[in-house]
C-alpha positions as CSV (number, residue, x, y, z in Angstrom):
1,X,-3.3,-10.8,24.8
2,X,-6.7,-9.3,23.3
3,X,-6.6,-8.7,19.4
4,X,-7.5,-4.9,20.3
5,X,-4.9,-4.5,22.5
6,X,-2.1,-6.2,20.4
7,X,-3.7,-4.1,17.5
8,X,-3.0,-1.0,19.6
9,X,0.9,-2.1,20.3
10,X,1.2,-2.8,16.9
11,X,-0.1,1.0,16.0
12,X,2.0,2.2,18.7
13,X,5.1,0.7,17.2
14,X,4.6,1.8,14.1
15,X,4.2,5.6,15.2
16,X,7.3,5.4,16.9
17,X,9.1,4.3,13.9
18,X,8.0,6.7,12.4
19,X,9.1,9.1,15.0
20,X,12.5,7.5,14.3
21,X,12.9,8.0,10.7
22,X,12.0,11.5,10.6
23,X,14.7,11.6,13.9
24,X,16.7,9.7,11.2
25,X,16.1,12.1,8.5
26,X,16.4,15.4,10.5
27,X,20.2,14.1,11.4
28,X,21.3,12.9,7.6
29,X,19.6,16.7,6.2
30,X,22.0,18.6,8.5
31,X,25.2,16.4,7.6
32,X,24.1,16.9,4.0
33,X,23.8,20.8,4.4
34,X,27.1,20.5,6.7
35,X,28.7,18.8,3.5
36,X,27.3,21.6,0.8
37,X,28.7,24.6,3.2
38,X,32.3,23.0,2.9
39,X,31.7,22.3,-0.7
40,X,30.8,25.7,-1.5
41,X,33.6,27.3,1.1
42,X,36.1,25.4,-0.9
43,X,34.6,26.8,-4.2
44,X,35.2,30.4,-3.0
45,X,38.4,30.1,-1.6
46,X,40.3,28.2,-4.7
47,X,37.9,29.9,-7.9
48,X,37.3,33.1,-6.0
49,X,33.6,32.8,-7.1
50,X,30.6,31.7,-5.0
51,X,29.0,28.4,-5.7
52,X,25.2,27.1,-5.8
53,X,24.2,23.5,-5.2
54,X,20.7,22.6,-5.5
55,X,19.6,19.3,-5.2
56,X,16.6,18.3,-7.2
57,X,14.9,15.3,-5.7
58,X,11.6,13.7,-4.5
59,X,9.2,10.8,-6.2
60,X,8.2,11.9,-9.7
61,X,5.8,8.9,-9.0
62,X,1.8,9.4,-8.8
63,X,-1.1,7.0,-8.0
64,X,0.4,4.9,-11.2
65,X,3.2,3.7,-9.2
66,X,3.8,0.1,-8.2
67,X,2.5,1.6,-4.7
68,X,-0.2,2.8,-6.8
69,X,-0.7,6.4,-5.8
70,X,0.4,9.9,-5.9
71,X,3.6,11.5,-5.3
72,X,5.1,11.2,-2.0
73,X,5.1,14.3,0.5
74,X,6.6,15.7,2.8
75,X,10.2,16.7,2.5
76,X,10.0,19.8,5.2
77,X,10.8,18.8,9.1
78,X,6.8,19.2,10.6
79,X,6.5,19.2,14.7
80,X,5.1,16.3,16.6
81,X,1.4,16.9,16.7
82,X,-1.3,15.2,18.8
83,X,-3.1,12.2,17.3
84,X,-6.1,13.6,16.5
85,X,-8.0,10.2,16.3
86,X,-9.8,7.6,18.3
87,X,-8.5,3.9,18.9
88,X,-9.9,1.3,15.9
89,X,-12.6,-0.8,17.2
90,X,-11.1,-4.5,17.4
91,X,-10.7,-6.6,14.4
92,X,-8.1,-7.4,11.8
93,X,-8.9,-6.9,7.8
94,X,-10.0,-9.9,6.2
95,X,-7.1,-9.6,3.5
96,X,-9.6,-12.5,1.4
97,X,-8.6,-12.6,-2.3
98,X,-10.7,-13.7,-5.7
99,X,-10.0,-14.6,-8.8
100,X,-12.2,-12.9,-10.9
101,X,-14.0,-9.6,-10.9
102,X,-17.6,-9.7,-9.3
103,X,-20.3,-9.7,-11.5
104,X,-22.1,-6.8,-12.6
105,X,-25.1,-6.5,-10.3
106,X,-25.4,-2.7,-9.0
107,X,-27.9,-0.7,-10.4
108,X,-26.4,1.7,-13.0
109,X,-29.3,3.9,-12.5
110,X,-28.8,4.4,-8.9
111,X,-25.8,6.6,-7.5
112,X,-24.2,4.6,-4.6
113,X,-23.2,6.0,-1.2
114,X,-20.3,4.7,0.9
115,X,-19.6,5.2,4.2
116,X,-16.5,5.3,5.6
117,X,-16.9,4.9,9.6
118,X,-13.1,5.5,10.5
119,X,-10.9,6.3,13.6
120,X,-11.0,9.8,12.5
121,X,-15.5,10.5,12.0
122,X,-17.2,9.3,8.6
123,X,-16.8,10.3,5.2
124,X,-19.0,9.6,2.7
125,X,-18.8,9.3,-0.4
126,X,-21.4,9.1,-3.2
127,X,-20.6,7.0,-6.2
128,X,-21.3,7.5,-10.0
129,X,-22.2,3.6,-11.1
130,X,-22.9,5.4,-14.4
131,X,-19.5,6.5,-15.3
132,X,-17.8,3.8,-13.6
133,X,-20.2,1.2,-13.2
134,X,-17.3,-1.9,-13.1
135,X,-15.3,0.0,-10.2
136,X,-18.9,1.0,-8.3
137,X,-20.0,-2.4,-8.6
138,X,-16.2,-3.8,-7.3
139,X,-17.0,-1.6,-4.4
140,X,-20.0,-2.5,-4.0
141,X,-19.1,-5.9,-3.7
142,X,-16.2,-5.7,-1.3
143,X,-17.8,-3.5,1.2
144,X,-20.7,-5.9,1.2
145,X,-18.1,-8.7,2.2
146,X,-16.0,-6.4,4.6
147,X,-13.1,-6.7,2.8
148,X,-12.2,-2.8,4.0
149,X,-13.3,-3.0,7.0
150,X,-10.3,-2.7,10.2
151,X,-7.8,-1.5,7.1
152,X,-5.5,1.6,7.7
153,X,-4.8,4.2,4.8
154,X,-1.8,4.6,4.7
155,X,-0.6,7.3,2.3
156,X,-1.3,10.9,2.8
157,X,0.6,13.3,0.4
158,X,0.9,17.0,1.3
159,X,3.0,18.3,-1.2
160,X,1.7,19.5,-4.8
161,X,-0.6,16.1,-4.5
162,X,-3.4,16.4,-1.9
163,X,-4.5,13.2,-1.2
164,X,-5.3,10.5,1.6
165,X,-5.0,7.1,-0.3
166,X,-7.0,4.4,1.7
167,X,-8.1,0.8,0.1
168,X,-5.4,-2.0,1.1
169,X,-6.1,-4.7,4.0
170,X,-1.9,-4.6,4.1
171,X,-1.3,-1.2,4.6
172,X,1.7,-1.3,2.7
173,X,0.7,-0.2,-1.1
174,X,0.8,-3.6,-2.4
175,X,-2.4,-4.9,-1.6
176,X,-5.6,-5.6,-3.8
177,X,-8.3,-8.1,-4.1
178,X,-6.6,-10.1,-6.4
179,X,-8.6,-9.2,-9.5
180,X,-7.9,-5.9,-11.6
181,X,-10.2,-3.7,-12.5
182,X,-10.1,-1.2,-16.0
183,X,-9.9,2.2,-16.4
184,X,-13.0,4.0,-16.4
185,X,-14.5,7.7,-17.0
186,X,-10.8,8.8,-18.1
187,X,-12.9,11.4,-20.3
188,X,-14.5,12.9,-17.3
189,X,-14.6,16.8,-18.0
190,X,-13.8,17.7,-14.4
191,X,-10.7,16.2,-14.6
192,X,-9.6,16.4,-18.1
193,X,-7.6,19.0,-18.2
194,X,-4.8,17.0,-15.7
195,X,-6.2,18.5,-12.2
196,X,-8.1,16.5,-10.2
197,X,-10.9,18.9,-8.1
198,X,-10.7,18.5,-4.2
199,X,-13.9,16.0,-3.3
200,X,-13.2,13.8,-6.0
201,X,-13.1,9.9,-5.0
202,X,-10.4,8.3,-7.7
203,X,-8.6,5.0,-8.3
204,X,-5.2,4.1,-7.6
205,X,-3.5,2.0,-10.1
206,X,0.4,0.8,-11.2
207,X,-0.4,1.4,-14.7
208,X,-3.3,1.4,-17.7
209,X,-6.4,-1.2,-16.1
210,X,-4.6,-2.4,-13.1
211,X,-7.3,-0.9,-10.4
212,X,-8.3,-3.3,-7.5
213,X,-9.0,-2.2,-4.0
214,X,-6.6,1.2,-3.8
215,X,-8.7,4.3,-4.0
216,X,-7.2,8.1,-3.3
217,X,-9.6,11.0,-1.5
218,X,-8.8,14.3,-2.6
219,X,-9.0,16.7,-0.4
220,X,-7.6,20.2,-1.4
221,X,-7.2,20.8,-5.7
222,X,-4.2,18.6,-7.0
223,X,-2.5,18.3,-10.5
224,X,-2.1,14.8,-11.8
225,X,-3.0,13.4,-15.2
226,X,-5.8,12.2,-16.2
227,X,-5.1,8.1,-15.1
228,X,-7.0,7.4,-12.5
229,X,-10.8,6.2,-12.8
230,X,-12.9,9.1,-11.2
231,X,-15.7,7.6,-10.0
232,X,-17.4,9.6,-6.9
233,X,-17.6,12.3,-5.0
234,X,-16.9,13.1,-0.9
235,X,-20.0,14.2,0.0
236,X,-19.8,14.6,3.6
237,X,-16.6,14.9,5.8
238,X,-14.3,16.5,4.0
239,X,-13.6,18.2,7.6
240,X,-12.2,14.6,8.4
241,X,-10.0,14.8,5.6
242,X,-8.7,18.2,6.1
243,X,-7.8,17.3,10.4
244,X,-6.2,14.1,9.0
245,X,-4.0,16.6,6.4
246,X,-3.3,18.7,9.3
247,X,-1.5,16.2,11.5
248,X,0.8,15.8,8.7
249,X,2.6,12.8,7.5
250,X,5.8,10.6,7.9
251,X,9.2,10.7,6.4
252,X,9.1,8.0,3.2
253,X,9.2,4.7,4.3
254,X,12.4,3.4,3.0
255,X,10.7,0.0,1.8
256,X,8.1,1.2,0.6
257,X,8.3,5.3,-0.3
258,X,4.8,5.8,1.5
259,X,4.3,8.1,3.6
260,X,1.7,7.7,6.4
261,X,-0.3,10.0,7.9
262,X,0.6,10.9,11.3
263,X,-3.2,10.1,12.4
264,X,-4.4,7.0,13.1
265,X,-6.3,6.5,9.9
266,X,-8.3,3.3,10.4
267,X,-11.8,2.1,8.3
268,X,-13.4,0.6,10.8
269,X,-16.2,-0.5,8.9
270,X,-17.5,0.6,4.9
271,X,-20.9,0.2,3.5
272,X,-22.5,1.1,0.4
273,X,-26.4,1.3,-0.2
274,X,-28.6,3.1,-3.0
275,X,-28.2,6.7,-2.5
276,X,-32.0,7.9,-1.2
């Protein structure tokens, strides 16, 4: 069997898991509401007064979690909707690791600009090396050695937090280089005041200078505190951010909490050269 076509089994599989959870999920919410009717029935009947049972749930967690990025969404039942995305181009992610943080060689000077060729059209993003030079230069350097190239992203969050989080050869949350990376442009006055602006390019991390490969896209105006190492802007196709938000996203994982967009997010291949 071809790596492309074992590549596309292994998609396929996943989206049908998918599929089943939120089948899952759908079943356990209407025992659960079932449960709260009879609760409340009994209320009335023996205090003569009517009862109110909320329940008050959800991942207080944001791109600081040990999956390293904001708060999972959605809670609300969302229809089956057409993958709006192409097949990835055969390959697997490198998943290499190092040791130590490249050294600084990009050109502080100079903003950067990444492309993101996925499954879904490119984004670009153009990176401020001034701000943040260590996490430009990082990206600099694993673009340059492929390291995101054939990875999925594989967090979108839909709720409150706006964001498709991309950046790990595992697709799972846990991955990285194998270095960390500190925080940078915390101070940055566009975010200062805890909301982060849609188009801004951001770290994910599991705590204070623990960045490595995880990085969020924003793509509508979301709250979150100011944690995560701004350091860029989407610059062109934010239209391939706002079809991948429309297609929605999964149920939580229940290994990991993510929950994946329903679109076959893929990076085919990421580059980053001296903005012109």
């Amino acid at each position: 069997m071809s790596s492309k076509e074992r590549r596309r089994r292994e998609l396929a599989r996943a989206k049908y898991e998918r599929q089943e959870r939120r089948r899952a999920e759908r079943a356990r919410r209407g025992r659960r509401y079932r449960v709260i009717a009879a609760v409340v029935g009994v209320l009335a009947v023996a205090g003569g007064t009517t009862g109110l049972v909320l329940w008050l749930g959800g991942d207080d967690d944001s791109p600081a979690d040990a999956a390293s990025s904001p708060s999972d969404g959605p809670t609300e039942e969302t229809p089956e909707v057409e993958d709006p995305c192409a097949e990835p181009a055969e390959g697997e992610p490198s998943g290499d690791q190092w040791d130590e943080e490249p050294e600084l060689t990009v050109d502080t000077g100079t903003e950067q600009v990444m492309t993101l060729a996925t499954t879904c059209g490119d984004i670009q993003l153009t990176l401020d090396p001034e701000a943040a030079p260590r996490t430009v230069n990082s990206f600099d350097f694993l673009a340059g050695e492929g390291y995101f190239d054939h990875t999925p992203c594989h967090r979108l969050t839909t709720e409150g937090l706006y964001v498709l989080q991309c950046g790990d050869p595992t697709g799972t949350g846990q991955g990285g280089p194998g270095y960390e990376l500190p925080d940078e442009n915390l101070d940055a006055p566009e975010v200062s005041e805890g909301v982060y602006p849609a188009g801004t390019v951001a770290m994910a991390n599991s705590g204070p200078d623990t960045g490595g490969s995880q990085f969020f896209l924003v793509y509508q105006d979301s709250q979150l505190p100011p944690n995560y190492t701004p350091f860029g802007q989407v610059t062109g196709g934010l239209d391939v951010l706002e079809t991948i938000a429309e297609a929605g996203a999964s149920e939580p994982d229940p290994t990991s909490g993510n929950t994946a967009p329903n679109a076959t997010v893929v990076i085919n291949e990421a580059t980053v050269e001296p903005a012109a």
